[in-house]
C-alpha positions in Angstrom: 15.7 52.3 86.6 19.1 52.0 88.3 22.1 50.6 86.8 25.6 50.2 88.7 28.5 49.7 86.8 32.0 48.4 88.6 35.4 50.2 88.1 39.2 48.8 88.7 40.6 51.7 90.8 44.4 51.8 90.5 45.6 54.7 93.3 48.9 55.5 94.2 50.3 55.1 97.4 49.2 58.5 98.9 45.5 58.1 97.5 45.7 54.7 99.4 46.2 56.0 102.3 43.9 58.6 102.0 41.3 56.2 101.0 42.5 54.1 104.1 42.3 56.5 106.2 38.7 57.9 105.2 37.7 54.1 105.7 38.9 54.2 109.5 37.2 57.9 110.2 33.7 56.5 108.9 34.5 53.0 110.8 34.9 55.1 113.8 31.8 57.5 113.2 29.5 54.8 112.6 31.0 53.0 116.1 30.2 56.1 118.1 26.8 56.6 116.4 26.2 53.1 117.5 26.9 53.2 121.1 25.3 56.4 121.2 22.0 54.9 119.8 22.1 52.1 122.4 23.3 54.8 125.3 20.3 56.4 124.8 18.0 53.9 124.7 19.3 52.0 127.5 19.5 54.9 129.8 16.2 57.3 128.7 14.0 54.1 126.8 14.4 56.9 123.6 15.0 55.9 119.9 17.7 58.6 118.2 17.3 58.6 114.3 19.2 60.1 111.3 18.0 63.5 112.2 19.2 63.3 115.3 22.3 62.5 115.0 23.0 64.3 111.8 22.1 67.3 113.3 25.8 66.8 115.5 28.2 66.5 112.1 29.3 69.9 112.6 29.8 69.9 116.6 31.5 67.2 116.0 34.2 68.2 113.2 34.7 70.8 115.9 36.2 68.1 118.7 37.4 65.5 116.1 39.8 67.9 113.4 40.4 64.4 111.4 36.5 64.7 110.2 37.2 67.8 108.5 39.7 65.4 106.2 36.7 63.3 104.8 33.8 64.7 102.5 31.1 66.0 104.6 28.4 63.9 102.3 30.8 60.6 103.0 30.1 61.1 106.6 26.2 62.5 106.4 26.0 58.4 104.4 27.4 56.5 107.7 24.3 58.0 109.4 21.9 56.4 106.6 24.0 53.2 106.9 23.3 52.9 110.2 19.7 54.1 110.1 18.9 51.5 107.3 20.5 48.7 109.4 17.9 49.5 112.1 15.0 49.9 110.0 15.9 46.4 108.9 16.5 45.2 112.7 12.8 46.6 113.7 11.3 45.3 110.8 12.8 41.8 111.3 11.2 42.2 115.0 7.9 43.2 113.9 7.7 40.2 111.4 9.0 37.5 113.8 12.1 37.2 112.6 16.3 36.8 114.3 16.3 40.4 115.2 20.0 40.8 114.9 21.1 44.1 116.6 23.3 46.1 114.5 27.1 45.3 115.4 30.0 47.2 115.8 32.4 47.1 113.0 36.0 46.1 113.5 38.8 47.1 111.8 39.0 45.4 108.5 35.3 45.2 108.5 34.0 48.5 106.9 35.3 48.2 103.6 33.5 50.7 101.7 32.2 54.6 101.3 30.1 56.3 98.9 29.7 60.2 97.4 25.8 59.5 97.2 25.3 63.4 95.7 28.3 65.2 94.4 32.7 65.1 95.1 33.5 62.8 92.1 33.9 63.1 88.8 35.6 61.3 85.5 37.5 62.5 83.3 39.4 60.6 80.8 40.9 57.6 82.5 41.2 59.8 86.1 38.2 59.5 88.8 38.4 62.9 90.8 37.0 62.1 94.1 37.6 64.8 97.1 39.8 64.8 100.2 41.5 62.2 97.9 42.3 63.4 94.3 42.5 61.7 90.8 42.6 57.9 90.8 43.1 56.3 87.9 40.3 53.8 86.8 40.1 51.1 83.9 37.4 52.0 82.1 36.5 49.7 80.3 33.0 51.0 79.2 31.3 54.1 79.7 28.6 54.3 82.3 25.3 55.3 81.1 22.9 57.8 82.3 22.9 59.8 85.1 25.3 58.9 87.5 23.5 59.0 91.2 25.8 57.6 93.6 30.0 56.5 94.2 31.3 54.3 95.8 34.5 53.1 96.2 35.2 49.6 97.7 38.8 47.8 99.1 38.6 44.2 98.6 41.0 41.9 99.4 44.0 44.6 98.2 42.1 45.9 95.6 40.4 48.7 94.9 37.2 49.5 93.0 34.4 51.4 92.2 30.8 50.8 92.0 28.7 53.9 89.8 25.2 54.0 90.3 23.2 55.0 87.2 19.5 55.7 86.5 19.4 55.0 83.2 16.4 54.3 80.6 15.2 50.4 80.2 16.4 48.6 77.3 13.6 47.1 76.2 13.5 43.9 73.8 11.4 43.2 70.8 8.2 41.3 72.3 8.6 37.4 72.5 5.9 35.1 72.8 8.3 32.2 73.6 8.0 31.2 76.8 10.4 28.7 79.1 10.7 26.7 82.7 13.5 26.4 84.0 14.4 23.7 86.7 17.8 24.0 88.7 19.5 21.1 89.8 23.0 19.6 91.2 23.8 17.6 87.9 22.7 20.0 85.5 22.6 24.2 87.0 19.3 24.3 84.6 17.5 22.4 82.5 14.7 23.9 80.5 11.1 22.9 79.5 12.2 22.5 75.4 14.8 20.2 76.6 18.0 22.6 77.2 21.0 21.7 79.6 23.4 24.2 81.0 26.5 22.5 82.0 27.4 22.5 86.1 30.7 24.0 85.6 31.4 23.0 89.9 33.8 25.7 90.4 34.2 25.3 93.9 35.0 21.4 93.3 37.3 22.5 91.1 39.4 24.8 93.0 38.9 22.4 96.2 42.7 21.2 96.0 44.1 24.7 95.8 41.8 26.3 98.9 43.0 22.9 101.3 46.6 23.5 100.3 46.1 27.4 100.7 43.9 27.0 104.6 46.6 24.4 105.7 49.4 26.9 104.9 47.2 29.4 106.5 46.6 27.3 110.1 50.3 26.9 110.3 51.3 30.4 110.5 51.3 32.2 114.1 48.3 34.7 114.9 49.2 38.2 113.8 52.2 37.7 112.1 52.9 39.5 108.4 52.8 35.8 106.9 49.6 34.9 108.1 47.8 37.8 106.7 49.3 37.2 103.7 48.2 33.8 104.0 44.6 35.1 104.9 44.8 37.5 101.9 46.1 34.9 99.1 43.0 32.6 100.8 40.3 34.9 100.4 41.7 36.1 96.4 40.9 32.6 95.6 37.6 32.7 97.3 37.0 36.0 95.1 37.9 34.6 92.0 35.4 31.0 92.7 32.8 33.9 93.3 33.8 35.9 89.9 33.7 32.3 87.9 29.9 31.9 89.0 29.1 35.5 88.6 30.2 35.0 85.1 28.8 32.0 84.3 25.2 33.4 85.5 25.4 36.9 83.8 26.2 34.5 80.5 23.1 32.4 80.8 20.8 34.7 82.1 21.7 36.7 79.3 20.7 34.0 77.2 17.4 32.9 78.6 16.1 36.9 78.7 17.0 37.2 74.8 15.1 34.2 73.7 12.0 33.9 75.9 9.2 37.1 77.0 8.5 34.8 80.0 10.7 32.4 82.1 9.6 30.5 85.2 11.7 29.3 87.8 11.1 27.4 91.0 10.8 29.0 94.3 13.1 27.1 96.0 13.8 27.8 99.8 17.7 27.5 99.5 18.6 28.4 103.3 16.3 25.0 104.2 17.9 22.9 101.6 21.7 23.4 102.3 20.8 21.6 105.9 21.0 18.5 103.4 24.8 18.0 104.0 24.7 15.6 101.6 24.4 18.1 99.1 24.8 21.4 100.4 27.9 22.2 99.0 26.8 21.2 95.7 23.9 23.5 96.3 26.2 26.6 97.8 28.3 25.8 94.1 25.2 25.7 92.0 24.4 29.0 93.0 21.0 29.0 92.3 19.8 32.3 93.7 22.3 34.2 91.3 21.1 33.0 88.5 17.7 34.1 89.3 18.5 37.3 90.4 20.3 37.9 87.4 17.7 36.6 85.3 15.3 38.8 87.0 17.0 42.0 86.6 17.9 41.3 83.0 14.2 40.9 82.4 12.8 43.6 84.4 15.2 46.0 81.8 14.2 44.7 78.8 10.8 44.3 79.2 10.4 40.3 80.3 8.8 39.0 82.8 9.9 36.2 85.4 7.8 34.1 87.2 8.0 32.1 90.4 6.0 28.8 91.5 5.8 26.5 94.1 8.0 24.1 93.5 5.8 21.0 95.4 5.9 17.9 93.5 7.1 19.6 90.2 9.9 16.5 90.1 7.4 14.0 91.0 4.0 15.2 88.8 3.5 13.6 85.2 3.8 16.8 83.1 1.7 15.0 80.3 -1.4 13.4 82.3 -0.7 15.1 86.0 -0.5 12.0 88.0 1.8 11.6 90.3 4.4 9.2 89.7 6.7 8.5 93.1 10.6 8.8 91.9 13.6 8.9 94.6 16.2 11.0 94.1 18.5 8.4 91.5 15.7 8.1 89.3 17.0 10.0 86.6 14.6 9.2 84.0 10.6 10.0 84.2 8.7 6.7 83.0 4.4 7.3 83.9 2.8 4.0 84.8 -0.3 5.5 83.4 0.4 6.9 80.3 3.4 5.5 79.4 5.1 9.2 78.8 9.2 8.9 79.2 11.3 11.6 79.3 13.8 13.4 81.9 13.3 13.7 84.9 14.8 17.5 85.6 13.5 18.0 81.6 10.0 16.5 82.8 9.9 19.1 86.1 10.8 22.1 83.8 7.5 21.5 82.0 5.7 21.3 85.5 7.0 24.8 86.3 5.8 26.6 82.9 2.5 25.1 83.1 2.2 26.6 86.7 3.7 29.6 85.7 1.2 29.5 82.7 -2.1 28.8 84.8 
């Protein structure tokens, strides 16, 4: 299975540029690849693929010298980047879906390239990566397996690097303990034995500090040297919301996959519910989806398994007779008019979701 472990990259001045500067080439490349794609089907109704198009790399180094300064695999990856963008654009027409063409990229907006075969290499605390040279990298644990791909990403200032390892599953001792989970606003789960993890709102939390950082921000002039300052201290405080929840969900994930062989979550159709605007930024902060995916990756390695289910009436369904007992969405508290069972009401729809997952 693949593994990718992330990297602080700390390059000097001169590998910034050069890493800059390879960003802009493939930013470029992919541009041209782009219009030529649409060109060609606009003008002879014919669809070019990676084949085509990779078969003009060396023609092209040939016009374009600056090419010859970026790894020829680096390149030979914007081709796959855009032909995975429009396998995704056909499939999304053949299923119905927002087609959404591929777009060009503007500058700022391709912030990453990857070594997806060979041109890097560790050693010690220096990344060797070519056309660039040794970067130095916090390690702060070794990668394991085989290392498959590289790639190194600029975000907001920074610089980083994601290796992508195919490394052997860890698999757990066998658990027959099993778990449903409910996610909510007041609680970010609640599970079926009774456990809450706290809502730690980290959005709410920081929502003084981003207003006084995007009014600072509106008041500087358009394409001044303060203003993208302004823009860059904006979006380091949007990162570090996004690293809080990360955190959070990696640490209960963790949790759930060590004690339980199977966990069962709700399906919950997230993109419908945040039209709530009553609650959709609670929702957004919740982060719901994370925690699953996290859970579900964690579990897939060491040998658990995860289970979704419909989550129709799981709130509102008696979990000890199955009646249906009507609650609105202040009733905290599950009381059944027919068998007298009490308990709460997220606790109550936890034990709705491991029966289903159960049956």
């Amino acid at each position: 299975m693949r593994k990718t472990y992330k990297y602080r990259l700390y390059p000097t001045k001169e590998q910034e540029e050069k890493i800059q500067f390879t960003l802009e080439r493939c930013r470029l490349l992919y541009n041209r690849l782009l219009d030529e794609r649409r060109f060609a089907y606009d003008t002879d109704n014919t669809t070019l693929n990676y084949y085509d198009q990779a078969t003009t790399l060396n023609e092209r180094k040939k016009y374009i010298p600056a090419l010859k300064q970026v790894h020829s695999q680096v390149l030979q990856d914007v081709l796959k980047r855009l032909d995975k963008a429009f396998q995704a654009f056909f499939r999304r027409v053949k299923q119905g879906e927002a087609p959404g063409y591929p777009r060009f990229k503007s500058a700022g907006r391709y912030d990453s390239f990857t070594y997806p075969q060979c041109g890097y290499s560790i050693n010690a605390n220096k990344l060797a990566l070519s056309k660039i040279g040794k970067v130095k990298i916090k390690l702060h644990r070794q990668p394991q397996g085989k290392i498959k791909t590289c790639t190194v990403v600029v975000k907001n200032g920074k610089y980083y690097v994601c290796l992508s390892c195919e490394v052997e599953p860890n698999i757990l001792p066998e658990s027959k303990e099993t778990v449903g989970i409910d996610l909510g606003v007041k609680h970010l789960a609640i599970t079926s034995g009774g456990e809450f993890y706290e809502h730690p709102k980290f959005l709410r939390e920081s929502e003084r500090k981003l207003h006084r950082k995007q009014r600072s921000l509106s008041r500087k002039k358009n394409g001044s040297a303060r203003r993208r300052k302004a823009v860059r201290e904006l979006a380091r405080e949007h990162e570090h919301i996004a690293n809080q929840r990360r955190d959070y969900a990696h640490k209960v994930s963790r949790k759930l996959v060590n004690g339980y062989g199977l966990i069962a979550f709700e399906n919950l159709n997230v993109q419908g519910m945040v039209k709530n605007h009553h609650l959709a930024k609670s929702i957004v902060d919740a982060s719901w989806n994370q925690l699953v995916q996290c859970t579900t990756y964690k579990a897939e390695e060491a040998g658990r398994r995860v289970v979704l289910v419909d989550p129709k009436n799981t709130s509102q369904l008696c979990s000890n007779c199955g009646e249906i007992v009507p609650k609105k969405l202040s009733d905290r508290v599950h009381r059944c008019e027919y068998c007298g069972y009490v308990q709460d009401r997220d606790a109550n729809a936890a034990q709705n979701i491991l029966k289903r997952a159960l049956a």
